[in-house]
NUVOZA-463075 format. One line per field, with one value per atom (N, C-alpha, C): residue number from 1; x, y negated, z negated; atom name; residue in three letters. Coordinates in steps of 0.1 Angstrom, whole numbers, plus 5000, padded with zeros to 4 digits. Layout:
BEGIN
k <- c(NUM,...)
px <- c(X,...)
py <- c(Y,...)
pz <- c(Z,...)
a <- c(CA,...)
r <- c(ala,...)
This chain:
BEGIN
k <- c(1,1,1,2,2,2,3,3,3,4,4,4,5,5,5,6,6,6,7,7,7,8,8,8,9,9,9,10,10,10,11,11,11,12,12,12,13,13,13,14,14,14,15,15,15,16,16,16,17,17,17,18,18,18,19,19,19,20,20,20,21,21,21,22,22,22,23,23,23,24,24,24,25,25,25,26,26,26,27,27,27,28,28,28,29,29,29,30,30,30,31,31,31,32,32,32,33,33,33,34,34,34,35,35,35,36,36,36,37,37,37,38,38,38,39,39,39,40,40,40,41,41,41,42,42,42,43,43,43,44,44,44,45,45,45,46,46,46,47,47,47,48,48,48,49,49,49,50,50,50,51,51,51,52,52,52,53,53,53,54,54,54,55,55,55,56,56,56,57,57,57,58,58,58,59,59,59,60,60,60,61,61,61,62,62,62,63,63,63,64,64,64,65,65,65,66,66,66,67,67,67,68,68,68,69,69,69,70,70,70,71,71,71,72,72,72,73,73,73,74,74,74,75,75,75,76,76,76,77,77,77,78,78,78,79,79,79,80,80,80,81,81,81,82,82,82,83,83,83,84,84,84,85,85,85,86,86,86,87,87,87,88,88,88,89,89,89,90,90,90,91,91,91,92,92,92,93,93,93)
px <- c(3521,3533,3544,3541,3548,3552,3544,3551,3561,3557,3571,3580,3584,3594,3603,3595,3598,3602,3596,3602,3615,3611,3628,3640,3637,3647,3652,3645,3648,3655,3653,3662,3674,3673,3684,3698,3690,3695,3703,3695,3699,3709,3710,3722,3733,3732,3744,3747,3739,3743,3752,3744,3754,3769,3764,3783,3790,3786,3794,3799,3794,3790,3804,3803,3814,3829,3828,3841,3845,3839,3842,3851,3861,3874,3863,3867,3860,3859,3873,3873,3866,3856,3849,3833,3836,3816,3813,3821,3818,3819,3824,3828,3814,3817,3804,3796,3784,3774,3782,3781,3781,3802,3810,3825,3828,3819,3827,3837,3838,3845,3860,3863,3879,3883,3871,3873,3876,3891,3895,3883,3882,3879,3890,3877,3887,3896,3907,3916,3919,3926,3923,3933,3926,3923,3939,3939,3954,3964,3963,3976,3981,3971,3975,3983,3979,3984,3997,3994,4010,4020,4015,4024,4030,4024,4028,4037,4043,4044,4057,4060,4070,4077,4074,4077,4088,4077,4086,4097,4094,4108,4120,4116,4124,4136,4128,4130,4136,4131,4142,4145,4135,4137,4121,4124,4115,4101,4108,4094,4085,4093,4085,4072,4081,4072,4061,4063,4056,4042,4049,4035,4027,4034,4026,4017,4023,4013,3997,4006,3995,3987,3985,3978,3966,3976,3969,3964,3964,3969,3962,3952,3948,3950,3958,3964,3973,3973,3986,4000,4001,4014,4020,4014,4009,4020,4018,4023,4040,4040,4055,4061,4051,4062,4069,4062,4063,4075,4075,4089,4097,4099,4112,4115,4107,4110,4118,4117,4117,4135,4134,4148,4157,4155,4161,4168,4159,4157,4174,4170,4181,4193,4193,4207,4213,4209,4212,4221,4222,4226,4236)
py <- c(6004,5998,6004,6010,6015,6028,6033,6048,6044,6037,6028,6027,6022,6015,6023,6038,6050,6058,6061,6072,6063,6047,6041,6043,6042,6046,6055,6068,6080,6086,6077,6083,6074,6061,6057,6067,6070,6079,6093,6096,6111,6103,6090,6092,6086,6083,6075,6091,6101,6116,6120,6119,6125,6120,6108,6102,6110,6106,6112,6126,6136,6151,6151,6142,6145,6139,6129,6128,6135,6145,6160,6172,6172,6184,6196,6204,6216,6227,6225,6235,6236,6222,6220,6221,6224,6229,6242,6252,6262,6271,6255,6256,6265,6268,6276,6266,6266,6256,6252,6237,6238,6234,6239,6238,6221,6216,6202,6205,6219,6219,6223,6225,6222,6240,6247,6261,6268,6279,6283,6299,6304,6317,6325,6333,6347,6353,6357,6367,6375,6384,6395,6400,6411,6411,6420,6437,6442,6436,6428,6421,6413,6404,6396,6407,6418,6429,6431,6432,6445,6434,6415,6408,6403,6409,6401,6419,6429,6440,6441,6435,6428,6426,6409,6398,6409,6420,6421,6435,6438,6449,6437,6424,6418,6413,6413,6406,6419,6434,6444,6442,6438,6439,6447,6451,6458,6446,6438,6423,6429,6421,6421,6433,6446,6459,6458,6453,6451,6439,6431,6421,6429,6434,6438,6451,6459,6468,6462,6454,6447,6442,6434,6428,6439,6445,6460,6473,6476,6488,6502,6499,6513,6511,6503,6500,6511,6519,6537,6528,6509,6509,6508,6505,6503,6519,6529,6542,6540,6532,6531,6524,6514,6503,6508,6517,6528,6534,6541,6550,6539,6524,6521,6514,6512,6511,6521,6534,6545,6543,6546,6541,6537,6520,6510,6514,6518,6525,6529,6544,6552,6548,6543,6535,6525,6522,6514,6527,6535,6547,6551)
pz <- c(5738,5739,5730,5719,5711,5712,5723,5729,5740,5747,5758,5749,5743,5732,5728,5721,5713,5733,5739,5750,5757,5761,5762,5754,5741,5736,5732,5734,5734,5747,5756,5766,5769,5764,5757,5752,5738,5729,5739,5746,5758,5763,5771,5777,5772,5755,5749,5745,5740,5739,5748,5760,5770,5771,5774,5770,5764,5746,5738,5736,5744,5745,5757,5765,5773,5772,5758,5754,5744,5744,5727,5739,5730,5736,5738,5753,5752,5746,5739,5728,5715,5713,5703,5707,5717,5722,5717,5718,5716,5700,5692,5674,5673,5656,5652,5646,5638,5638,5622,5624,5605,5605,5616,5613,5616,5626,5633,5640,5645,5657,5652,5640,5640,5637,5630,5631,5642,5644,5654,5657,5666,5672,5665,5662,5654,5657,5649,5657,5657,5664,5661,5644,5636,5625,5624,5632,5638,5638,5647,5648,5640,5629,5622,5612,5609,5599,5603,5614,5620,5619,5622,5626,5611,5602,5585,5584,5585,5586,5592,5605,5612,5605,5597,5589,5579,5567,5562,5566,5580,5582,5586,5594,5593,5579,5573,5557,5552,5552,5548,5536,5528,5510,5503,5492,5485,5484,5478,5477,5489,5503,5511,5512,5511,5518,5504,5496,5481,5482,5487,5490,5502,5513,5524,5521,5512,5504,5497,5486,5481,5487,5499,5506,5513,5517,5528,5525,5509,5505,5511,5516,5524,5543,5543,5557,5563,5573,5572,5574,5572,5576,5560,5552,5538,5534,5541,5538,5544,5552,5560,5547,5546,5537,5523,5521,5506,5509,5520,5529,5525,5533,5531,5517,5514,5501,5491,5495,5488,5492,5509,5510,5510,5505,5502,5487,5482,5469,5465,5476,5474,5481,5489,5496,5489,5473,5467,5454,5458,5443,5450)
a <- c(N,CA,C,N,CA,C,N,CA,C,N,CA,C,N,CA,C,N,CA,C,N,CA,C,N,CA,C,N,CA,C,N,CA,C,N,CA,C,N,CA,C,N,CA,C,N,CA,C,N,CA,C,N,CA,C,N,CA,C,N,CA,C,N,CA,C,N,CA,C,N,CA,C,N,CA,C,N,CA,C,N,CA,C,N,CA,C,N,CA,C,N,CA,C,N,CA,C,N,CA,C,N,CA,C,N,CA,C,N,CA,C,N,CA,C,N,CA,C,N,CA,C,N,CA,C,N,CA,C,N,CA,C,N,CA,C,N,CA,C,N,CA,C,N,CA,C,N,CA,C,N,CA,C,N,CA,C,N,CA,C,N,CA,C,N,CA,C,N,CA,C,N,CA,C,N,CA,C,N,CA,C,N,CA,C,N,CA,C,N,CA,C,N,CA,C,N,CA,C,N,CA,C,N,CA,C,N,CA,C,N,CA,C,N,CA,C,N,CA,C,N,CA,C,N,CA,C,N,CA,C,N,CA,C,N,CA,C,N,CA,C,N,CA,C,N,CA,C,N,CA,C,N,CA,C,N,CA,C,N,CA,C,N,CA,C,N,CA,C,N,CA,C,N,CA,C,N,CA,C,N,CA,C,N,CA,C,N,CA,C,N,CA,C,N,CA,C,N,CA,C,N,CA,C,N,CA,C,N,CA,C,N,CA,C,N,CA,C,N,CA,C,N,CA,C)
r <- c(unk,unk,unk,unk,unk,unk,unk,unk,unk,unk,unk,unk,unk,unk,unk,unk,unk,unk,unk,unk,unk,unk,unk,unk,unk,unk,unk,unk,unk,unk,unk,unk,unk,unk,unk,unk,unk,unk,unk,unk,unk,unk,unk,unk,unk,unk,unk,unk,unk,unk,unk,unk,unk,unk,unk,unk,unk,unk,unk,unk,unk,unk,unk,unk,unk,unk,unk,unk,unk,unk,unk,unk,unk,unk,unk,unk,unk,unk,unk,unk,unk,unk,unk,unk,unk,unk,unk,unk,unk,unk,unk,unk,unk,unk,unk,unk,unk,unk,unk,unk,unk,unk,unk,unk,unk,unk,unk,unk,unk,unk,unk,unk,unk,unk,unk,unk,unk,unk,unk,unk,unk,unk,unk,unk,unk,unk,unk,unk,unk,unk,unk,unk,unk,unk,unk,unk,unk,unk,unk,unk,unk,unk,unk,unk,unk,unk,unk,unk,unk,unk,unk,unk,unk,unk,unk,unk,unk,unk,unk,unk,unk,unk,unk,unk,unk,unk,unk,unk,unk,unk,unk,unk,unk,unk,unk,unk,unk,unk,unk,unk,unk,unk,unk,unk,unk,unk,unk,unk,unk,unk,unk,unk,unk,unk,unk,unk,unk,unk,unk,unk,unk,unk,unk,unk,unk,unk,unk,unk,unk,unk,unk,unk,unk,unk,unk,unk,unk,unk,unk,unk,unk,unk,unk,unk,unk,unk,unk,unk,unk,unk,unk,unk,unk,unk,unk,unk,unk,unk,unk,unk,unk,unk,unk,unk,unk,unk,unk,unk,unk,unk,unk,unk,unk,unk,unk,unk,unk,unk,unk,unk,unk,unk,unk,unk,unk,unk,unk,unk,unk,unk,unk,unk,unk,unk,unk,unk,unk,unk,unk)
């Protein structure tokens, strides 16, 4: 009687699972183990670079090409940012 009991409520358990399993966003099935689902899919690692790189030709000051170095420094845009810096430099004399 006590295996009835225990396999009822295990299948219980399976289809209060299932419920729950189908009110979780699909974007959270595929989380990594251990996140709860809220950790995004990686991105790409390039673009995030090139897009902080942007940021500071937009910005057009020494700081910026200075933090984007520091961040990146063996990055080849790391070598651009030096150039305008060097630039900025002398368009300032």
């Amino acid at each position: 009687m006590m295996i009835l009991a225990a396999v009822s409520g295990c299948a219980g358990n399976a289809a209060n699972a299932a419920s729950a399993h189908d009110a979780v966003p699909a974007t959270m099935l595929h989380a990594p183990p251990g996140t709860g689902g809220v950790m995004p899919p990686p991105g790409d690692a390039e673009k995030a670079i090139r897009d902080q790189y942007a940021e500071a030709v937009r910005q057009n000051t020494a700081p910026a090409y200075r933090l984007f170095m520091s961040r990146y420094p063996d990055h080849p845009l790391a070598r651009d940012a030096a150039k305008r810096i060097d630039s900025l430099v002398n368009s300032q004399r």
